[in-house]
N, C-alpha and C positions, 0 to 999 in steps of 0.2 A: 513239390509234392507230385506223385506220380498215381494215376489214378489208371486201373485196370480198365479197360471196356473189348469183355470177349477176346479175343487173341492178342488185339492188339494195345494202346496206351492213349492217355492223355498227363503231359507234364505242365501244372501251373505253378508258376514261380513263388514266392513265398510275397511279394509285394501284391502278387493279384488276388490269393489268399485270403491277405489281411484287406484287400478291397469288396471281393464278394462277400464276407462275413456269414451271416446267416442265411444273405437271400442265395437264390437260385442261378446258377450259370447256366444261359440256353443257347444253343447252336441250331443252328438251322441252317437251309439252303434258300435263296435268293438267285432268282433268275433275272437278269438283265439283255439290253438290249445288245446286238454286237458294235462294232464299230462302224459297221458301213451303212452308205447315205440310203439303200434302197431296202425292202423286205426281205430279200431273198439269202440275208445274213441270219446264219443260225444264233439263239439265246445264248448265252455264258452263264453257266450256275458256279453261286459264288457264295463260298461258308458263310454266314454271318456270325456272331456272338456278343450275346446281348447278358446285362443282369437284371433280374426281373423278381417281382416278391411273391408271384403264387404261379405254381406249377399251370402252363396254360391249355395243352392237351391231352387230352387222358391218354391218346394212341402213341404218346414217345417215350422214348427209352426212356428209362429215368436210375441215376446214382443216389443217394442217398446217405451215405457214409464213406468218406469221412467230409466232403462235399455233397452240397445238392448240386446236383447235375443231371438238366431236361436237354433231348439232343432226339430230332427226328429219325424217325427206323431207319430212313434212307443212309444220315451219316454214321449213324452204330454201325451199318449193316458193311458200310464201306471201311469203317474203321476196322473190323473184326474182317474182313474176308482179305484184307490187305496187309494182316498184321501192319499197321501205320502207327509211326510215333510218333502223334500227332503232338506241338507247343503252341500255347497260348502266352500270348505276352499283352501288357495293358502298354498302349502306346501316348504317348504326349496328342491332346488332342480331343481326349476321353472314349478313344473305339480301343477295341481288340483286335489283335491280330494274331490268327492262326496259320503255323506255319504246317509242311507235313501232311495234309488233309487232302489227296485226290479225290475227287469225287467219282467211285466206279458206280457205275449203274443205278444214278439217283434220278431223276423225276425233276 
């Protein structure tokens, strides 16, 4: 299923589909630490994608047909300004994995 977001796309497979069901698909950004042992290594911002049953903040994007789909401004913002065609795949393990997804100018 191929779902519009502003220029660009999001494609969920028809297995993740029938795994989100009714509830909510939400993306986010996650900042982590980099590799190196000292401070002076910059953050790594990193997609996340989670399923969740009630919409959690009022200020993110949100889809609503023919999925629910919450995704913070930052990644709409990045999705639409990159035309990105962005895939979600449910991976053995029980995470998502988004391929596709640069993060320009996100926070």
């Amino acid at each position: 299923m191929k779902v519009q977001v502003g220029n660009g796309s999001i494609e969920i497979g028809d297995k993740e589909v029938k795994l989100i069901g009714t509830r909510i698909l939400s993306i986010s950004v996650t900042t982590v630490q980099g590799p190196c042992n000292d401070e002076m290594c910059p953050l790594i911002k990193k997609p996340v994608c989670t399923i969740v049953d009630h919409f959690s903040q009022s200020e993110d994007y949100r889809i609503e047909n023919p999925l629910q789909i919450e995704m913070q401004q930052e990644v709409y913002n990045s999705i639409n300004r990159e035309r990105q065609a962005v895939k979600i795949k449910y991976k053995i393990g029980g995470k998502f994995e988004i391929k596709g997804l640069s993060l320009i100018g996100t926070a």
